[in-house]
N, C-alpha and C positions, 0 to 999 in steps of 0.2 A: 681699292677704295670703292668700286663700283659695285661690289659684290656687297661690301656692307653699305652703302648706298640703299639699294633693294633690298636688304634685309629689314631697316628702321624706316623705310617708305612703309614697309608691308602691313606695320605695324598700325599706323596712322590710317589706313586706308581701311582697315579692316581687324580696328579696334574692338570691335565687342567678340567678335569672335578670337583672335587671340586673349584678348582678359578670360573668355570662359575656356579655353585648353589651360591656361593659366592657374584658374580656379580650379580645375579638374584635376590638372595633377596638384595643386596646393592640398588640394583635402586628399587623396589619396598618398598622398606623403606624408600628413597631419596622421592619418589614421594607421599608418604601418610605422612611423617611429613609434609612437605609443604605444601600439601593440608589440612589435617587437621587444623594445626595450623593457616593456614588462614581462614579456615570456623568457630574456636572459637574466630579468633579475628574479622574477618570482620563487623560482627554489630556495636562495636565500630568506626570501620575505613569509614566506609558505613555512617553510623549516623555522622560523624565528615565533609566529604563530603558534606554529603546534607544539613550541616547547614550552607554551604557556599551561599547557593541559600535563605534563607532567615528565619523567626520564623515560628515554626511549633505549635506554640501553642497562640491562641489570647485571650486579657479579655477584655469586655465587661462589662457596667452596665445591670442589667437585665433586664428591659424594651424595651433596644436596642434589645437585643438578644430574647427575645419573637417574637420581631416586623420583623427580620432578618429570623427566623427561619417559620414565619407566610409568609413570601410575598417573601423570597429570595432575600433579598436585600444584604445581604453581603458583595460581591466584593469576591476579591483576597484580600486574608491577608498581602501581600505581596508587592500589588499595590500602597499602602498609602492611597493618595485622592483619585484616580481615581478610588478605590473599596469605595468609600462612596458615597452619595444620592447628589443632587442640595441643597438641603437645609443642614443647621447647626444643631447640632445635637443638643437635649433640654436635655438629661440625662447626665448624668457627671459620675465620679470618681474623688477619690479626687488624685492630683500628690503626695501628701506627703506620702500616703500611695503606694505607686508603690515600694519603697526600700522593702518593705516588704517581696514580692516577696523573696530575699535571705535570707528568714528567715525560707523556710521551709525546710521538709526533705532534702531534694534534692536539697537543694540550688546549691551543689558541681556542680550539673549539669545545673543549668543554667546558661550557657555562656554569652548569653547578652538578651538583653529587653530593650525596649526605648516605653517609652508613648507618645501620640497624640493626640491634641489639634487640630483636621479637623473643617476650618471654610472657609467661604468666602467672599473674599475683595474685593474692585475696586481699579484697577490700575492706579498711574500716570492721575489725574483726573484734568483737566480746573479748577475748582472749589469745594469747598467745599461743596454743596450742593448733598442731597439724588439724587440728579438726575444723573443716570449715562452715561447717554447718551453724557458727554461729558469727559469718561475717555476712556484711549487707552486699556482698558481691563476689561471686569466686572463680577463679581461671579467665579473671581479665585481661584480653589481649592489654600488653604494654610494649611500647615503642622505644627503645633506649636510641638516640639520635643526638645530631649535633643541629644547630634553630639559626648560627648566622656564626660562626665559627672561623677566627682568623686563625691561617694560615700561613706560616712563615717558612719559604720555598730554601733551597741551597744555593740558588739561583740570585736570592737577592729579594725576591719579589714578594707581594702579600696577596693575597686572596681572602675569598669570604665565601664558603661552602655552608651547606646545612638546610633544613628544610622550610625556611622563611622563602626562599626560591623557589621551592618546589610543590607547595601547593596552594597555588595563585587563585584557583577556583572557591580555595575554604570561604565560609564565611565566618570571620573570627570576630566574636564579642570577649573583649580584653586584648590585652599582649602576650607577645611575643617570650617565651621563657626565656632566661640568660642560659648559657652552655655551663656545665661543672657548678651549679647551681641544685638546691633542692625544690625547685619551680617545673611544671606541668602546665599540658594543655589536656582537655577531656571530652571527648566526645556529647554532644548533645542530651544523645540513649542515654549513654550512661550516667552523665548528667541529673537527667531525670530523674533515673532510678537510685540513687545516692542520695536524691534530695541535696546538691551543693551546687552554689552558685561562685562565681570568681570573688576570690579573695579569701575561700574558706581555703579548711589545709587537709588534705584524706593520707590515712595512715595504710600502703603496703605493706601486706604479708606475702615473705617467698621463699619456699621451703626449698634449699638448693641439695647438689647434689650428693655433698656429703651428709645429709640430714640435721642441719643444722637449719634453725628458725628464724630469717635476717627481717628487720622492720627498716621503714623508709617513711619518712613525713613529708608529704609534697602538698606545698600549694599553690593551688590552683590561679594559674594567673590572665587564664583564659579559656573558653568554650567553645568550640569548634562545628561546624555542621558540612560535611564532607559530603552530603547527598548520598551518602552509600553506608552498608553496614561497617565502614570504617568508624561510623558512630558510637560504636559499643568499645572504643579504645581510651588507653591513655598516653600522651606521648611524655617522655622528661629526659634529660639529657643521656647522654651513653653513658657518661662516667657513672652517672647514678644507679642507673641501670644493672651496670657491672657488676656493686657494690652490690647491689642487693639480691644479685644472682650468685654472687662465690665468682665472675666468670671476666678476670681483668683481661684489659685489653683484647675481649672478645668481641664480633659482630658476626652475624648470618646474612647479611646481605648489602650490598651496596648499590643504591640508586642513583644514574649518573643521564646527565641532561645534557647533550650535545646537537649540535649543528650540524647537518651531516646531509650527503647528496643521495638524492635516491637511489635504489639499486637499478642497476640493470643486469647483461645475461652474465656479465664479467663477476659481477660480485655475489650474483646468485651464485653460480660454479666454485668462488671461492669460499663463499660458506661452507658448501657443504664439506669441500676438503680442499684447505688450502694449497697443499704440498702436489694437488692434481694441476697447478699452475704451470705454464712454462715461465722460465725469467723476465722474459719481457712485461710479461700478463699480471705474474708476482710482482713489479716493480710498478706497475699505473693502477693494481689495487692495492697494494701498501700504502702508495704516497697520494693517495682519493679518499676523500672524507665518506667512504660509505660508513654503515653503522658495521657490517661484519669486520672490516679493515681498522678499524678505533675500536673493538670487542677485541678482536686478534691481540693489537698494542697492550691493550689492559691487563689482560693473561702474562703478558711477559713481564711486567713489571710487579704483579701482584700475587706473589707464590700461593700456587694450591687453589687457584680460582680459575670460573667458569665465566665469561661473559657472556651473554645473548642481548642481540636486538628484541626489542618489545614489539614484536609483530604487527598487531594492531594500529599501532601511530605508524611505522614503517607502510603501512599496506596502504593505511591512509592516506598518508604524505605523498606514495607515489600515484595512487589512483588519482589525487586532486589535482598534483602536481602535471601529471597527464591532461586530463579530461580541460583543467584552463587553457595550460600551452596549445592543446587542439583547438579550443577556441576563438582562441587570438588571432593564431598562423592561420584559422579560414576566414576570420575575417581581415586579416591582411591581403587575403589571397582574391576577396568579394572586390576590395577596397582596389586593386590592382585591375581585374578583369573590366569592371568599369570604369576606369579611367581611362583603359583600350579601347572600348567599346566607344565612349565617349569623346575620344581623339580621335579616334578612327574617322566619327560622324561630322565633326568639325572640320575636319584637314579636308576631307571629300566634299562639303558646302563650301571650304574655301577655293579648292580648285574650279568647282564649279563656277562661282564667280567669277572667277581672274581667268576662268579659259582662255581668253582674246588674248589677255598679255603673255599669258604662256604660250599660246601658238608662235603670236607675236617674235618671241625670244627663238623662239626653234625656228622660227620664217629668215631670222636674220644671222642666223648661225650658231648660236646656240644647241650644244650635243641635249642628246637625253640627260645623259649623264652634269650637268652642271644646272640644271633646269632642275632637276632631281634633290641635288647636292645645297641649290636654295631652297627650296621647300624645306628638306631635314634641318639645314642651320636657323632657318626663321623658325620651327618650331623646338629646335632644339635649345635657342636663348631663350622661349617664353616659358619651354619648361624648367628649365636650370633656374630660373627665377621663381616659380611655384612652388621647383623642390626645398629652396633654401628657404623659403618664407613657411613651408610646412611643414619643412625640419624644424626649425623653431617652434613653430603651435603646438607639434608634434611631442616634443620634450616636454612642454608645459601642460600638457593634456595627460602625458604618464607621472608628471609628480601631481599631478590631480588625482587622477588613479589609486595613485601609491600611499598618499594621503588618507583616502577616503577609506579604501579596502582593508589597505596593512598598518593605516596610523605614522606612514614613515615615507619618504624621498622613493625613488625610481635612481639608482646608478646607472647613468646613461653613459654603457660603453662606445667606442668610438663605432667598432666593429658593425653597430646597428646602423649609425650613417652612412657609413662606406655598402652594408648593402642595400641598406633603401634606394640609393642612390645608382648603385649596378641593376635592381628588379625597376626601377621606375626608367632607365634605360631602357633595357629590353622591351619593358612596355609599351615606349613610344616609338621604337622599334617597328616592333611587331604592327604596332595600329600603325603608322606611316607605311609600312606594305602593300596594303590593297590602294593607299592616296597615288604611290609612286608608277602602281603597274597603269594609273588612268593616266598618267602622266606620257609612259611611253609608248601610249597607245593613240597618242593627241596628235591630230593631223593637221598643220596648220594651214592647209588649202581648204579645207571642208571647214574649221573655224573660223576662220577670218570671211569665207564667203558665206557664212551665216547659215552650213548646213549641219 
């Protein structure tokens, strides 16, 4: 009783300076939950971000992607048409198999994905003849796709795939076309150069492969401005698409929009070749939301396809994903050293004062060691009351954050209190070290006789 006695004396006698170690570690426990808990959550918040800007993950039949990865034909993932070649593509996938996609690991994480039907028509033509020299547009990239497309799982479950999710950036005057409908959206450019505004109807011409002459009437039920030469396209549903190609149940590409944790050296090595994995290593990048480990899944469920990450959002997501989390963890780490600093200078003014009663205590038997042992518990309850009062600020200052930055909460794991709470230990630790060694260095005959 006597020990806590002198601990809530100490208090009262030497109120302003405990409030300000109080204060001190309050904001530094303020400023490291907040940081912290946004550095565990941001990859999630970061990855939800950048899946607003388009899929970061493309399939291919394999043919295509030898031929892509041999000459650089590519494109932008992203682009639609305007990352594909002049001509129509000759390898396929099949569209029936694209639902599958939500059937692997990781389904949970794929947010959307819509397959592509890239061909090219003549527009609004004088005649029906191969000759296109008398249509107002010829070898116009065309988009065969699905726009908001339910999906009924084996599973039970429904979804909504297609590219009303996937290009969040457009800026769309009209709607949205319906799926298996003879409804379009059309590029600005092209637009323009048609002379057709939404609600008019433009007549496709598409000479397929058997040399046959197929027409399609689509209209227009909205205009699109993509900021890119994705302008010069048309997009209208797959099935239609098909129809006007000779090419059922055909697609050349499929765009797919997942959630996914940055790479590191694990999954870089796994890219390059899986099967270079040992078991253990095969088993924590299987079941890891990297993009190469959810491409990997795709391949096995979608016969004759190539997946790849979209480099660019990948490279992005982890440079940003980087360069924040560095940020944070140093100013948690600013937030920390000053609060040593600043214990340090307070616990050392405090002793300074109370010298006489600490001699005092060591004059009348008192060890170093118990002398030492009140110091650490008087500062160790006004900090245990800072940290809790700045654990709380703390959480309310990262859903402020999370608000402001990502539009969304901060999931505050426990894991970030449990360390704030072991690093703000240590910290008053460390700064009550130099308070302790002037403690066992205190002579209480030279004290007390006032030298």
């Amino acid at each position: 009783m006597f020990f806590f006695r002198m601990i809530f004396r100490s208090f009262s006698r030497q109120f302003k300076r405990r409030l300000l170690i109080a204060v001190t570690v309050c904001l530094s426990a303020t400023v490291s939950v907040a940081m912290l808990g946004v550095v565990f959550d941001v990859g999630d918040k970061l990855n939800a971000e950048l899946s607003t800007y388009g899929s970061n993950i493309t399939v291919q039949p394999k043919a295509d992607a030898v031929v892509n990865d041999l000459y650089n034909t590519g494109g932008d993932a992203n682009s639609g048409a305007s990352g594909t070649s002049e001509s129509d593509p000759t390898t396929f996938l099949k569209e029936s198999d694209a639902p599958k996609i939500k059937t692997i690991f990781w389904a949970f994480n794929i947010t959307n994905f819509a397959p592509e039907l890239n061909i090219h028509a003549d527009v609004n033509c004088a005649s029906e003849s191969a000759d296109s020299s008398s249509c107002k547009a010829s070898g116009v990239p065309i988009v065969g796709t699905w726009f908001a497309k339910t999906l009924h799982m084996d599973s039970g479950e429904s979804t909504v795939a297609g590219m009303n999710g996937m290009r969040s950036w457009w800026k769309l005057d009209g709607s949205w076309p319906k799926d298996d409908s003879a409804q379009g959206l059309i590029g600005t450019t092209l637009a323009s150069k048609l002379g057709v505004t939404k609600g008019d109807t433009v007549t496709l011409y598409k000479t397929t492969a058997d040399g046959s002459r197929n027409k399609q009437r689509i209209t227009i039920t909205g205009i699109y401005d993509s900021g890119d030469s994705d302008n010069n396209a048309m997009y209208i549903p797959s099935s239609t698409a098909q129809v006007l190609a000779n090419l059922p149940d055909s697609i050349d590409k499929i765009e797919v929009k997942a959630l996914t944790t940055p790479d590191n050296d694990l999954a870089r090595k796994a890219s390059k070749n899986p099967n270079a994995l040992t078991q253990d290593e095969w088993e924590t990048w299987y079941c890891t939301a990297y993009p190469s480990s959810i491409a990997y899944q795709i391949e096995e469920v979608i016969p004759g396809s190539v997946a790849k990450q979209v480099r660019q959002v990948a490279a992005l997501q982890g440079d940003v994903l980087q360069k924040t989390q560095a940020v944070m963890v140093l100013m948690t780490v600013l937030s920390l050293v000053a609060a040593a600093i600043a214990v340090a200078n307070l616990m050392a003014a405090s002793i300074g004062e109370r010298g006489s009663e600490l001699a005092l205590l060591k004059a009348i038997g008192a060890t170093d060691g118990a002398v030492s042992r009140l110091m650490l518990a008087e500062t160790a309850v006004i900090s245990l009351i800072g940290a809790i009062v700045g654990a709380l600020l703390g959480s309310g200052v990262a859903q402020i954050v999370g608000h402001v930055v990502f539009g969304s909460g901060i999931t505050m794991r426990p894991m970030v209190f449990v360390l704030v709470f072991v690093l703000l230990t240590l910290t008053v630790l460390i700064a009550s070290f130099s308070s302790i060694r002037s403690i066992l260095g205190l002579k209480p005959a030279e004290v007390l006789h006032g030298r």
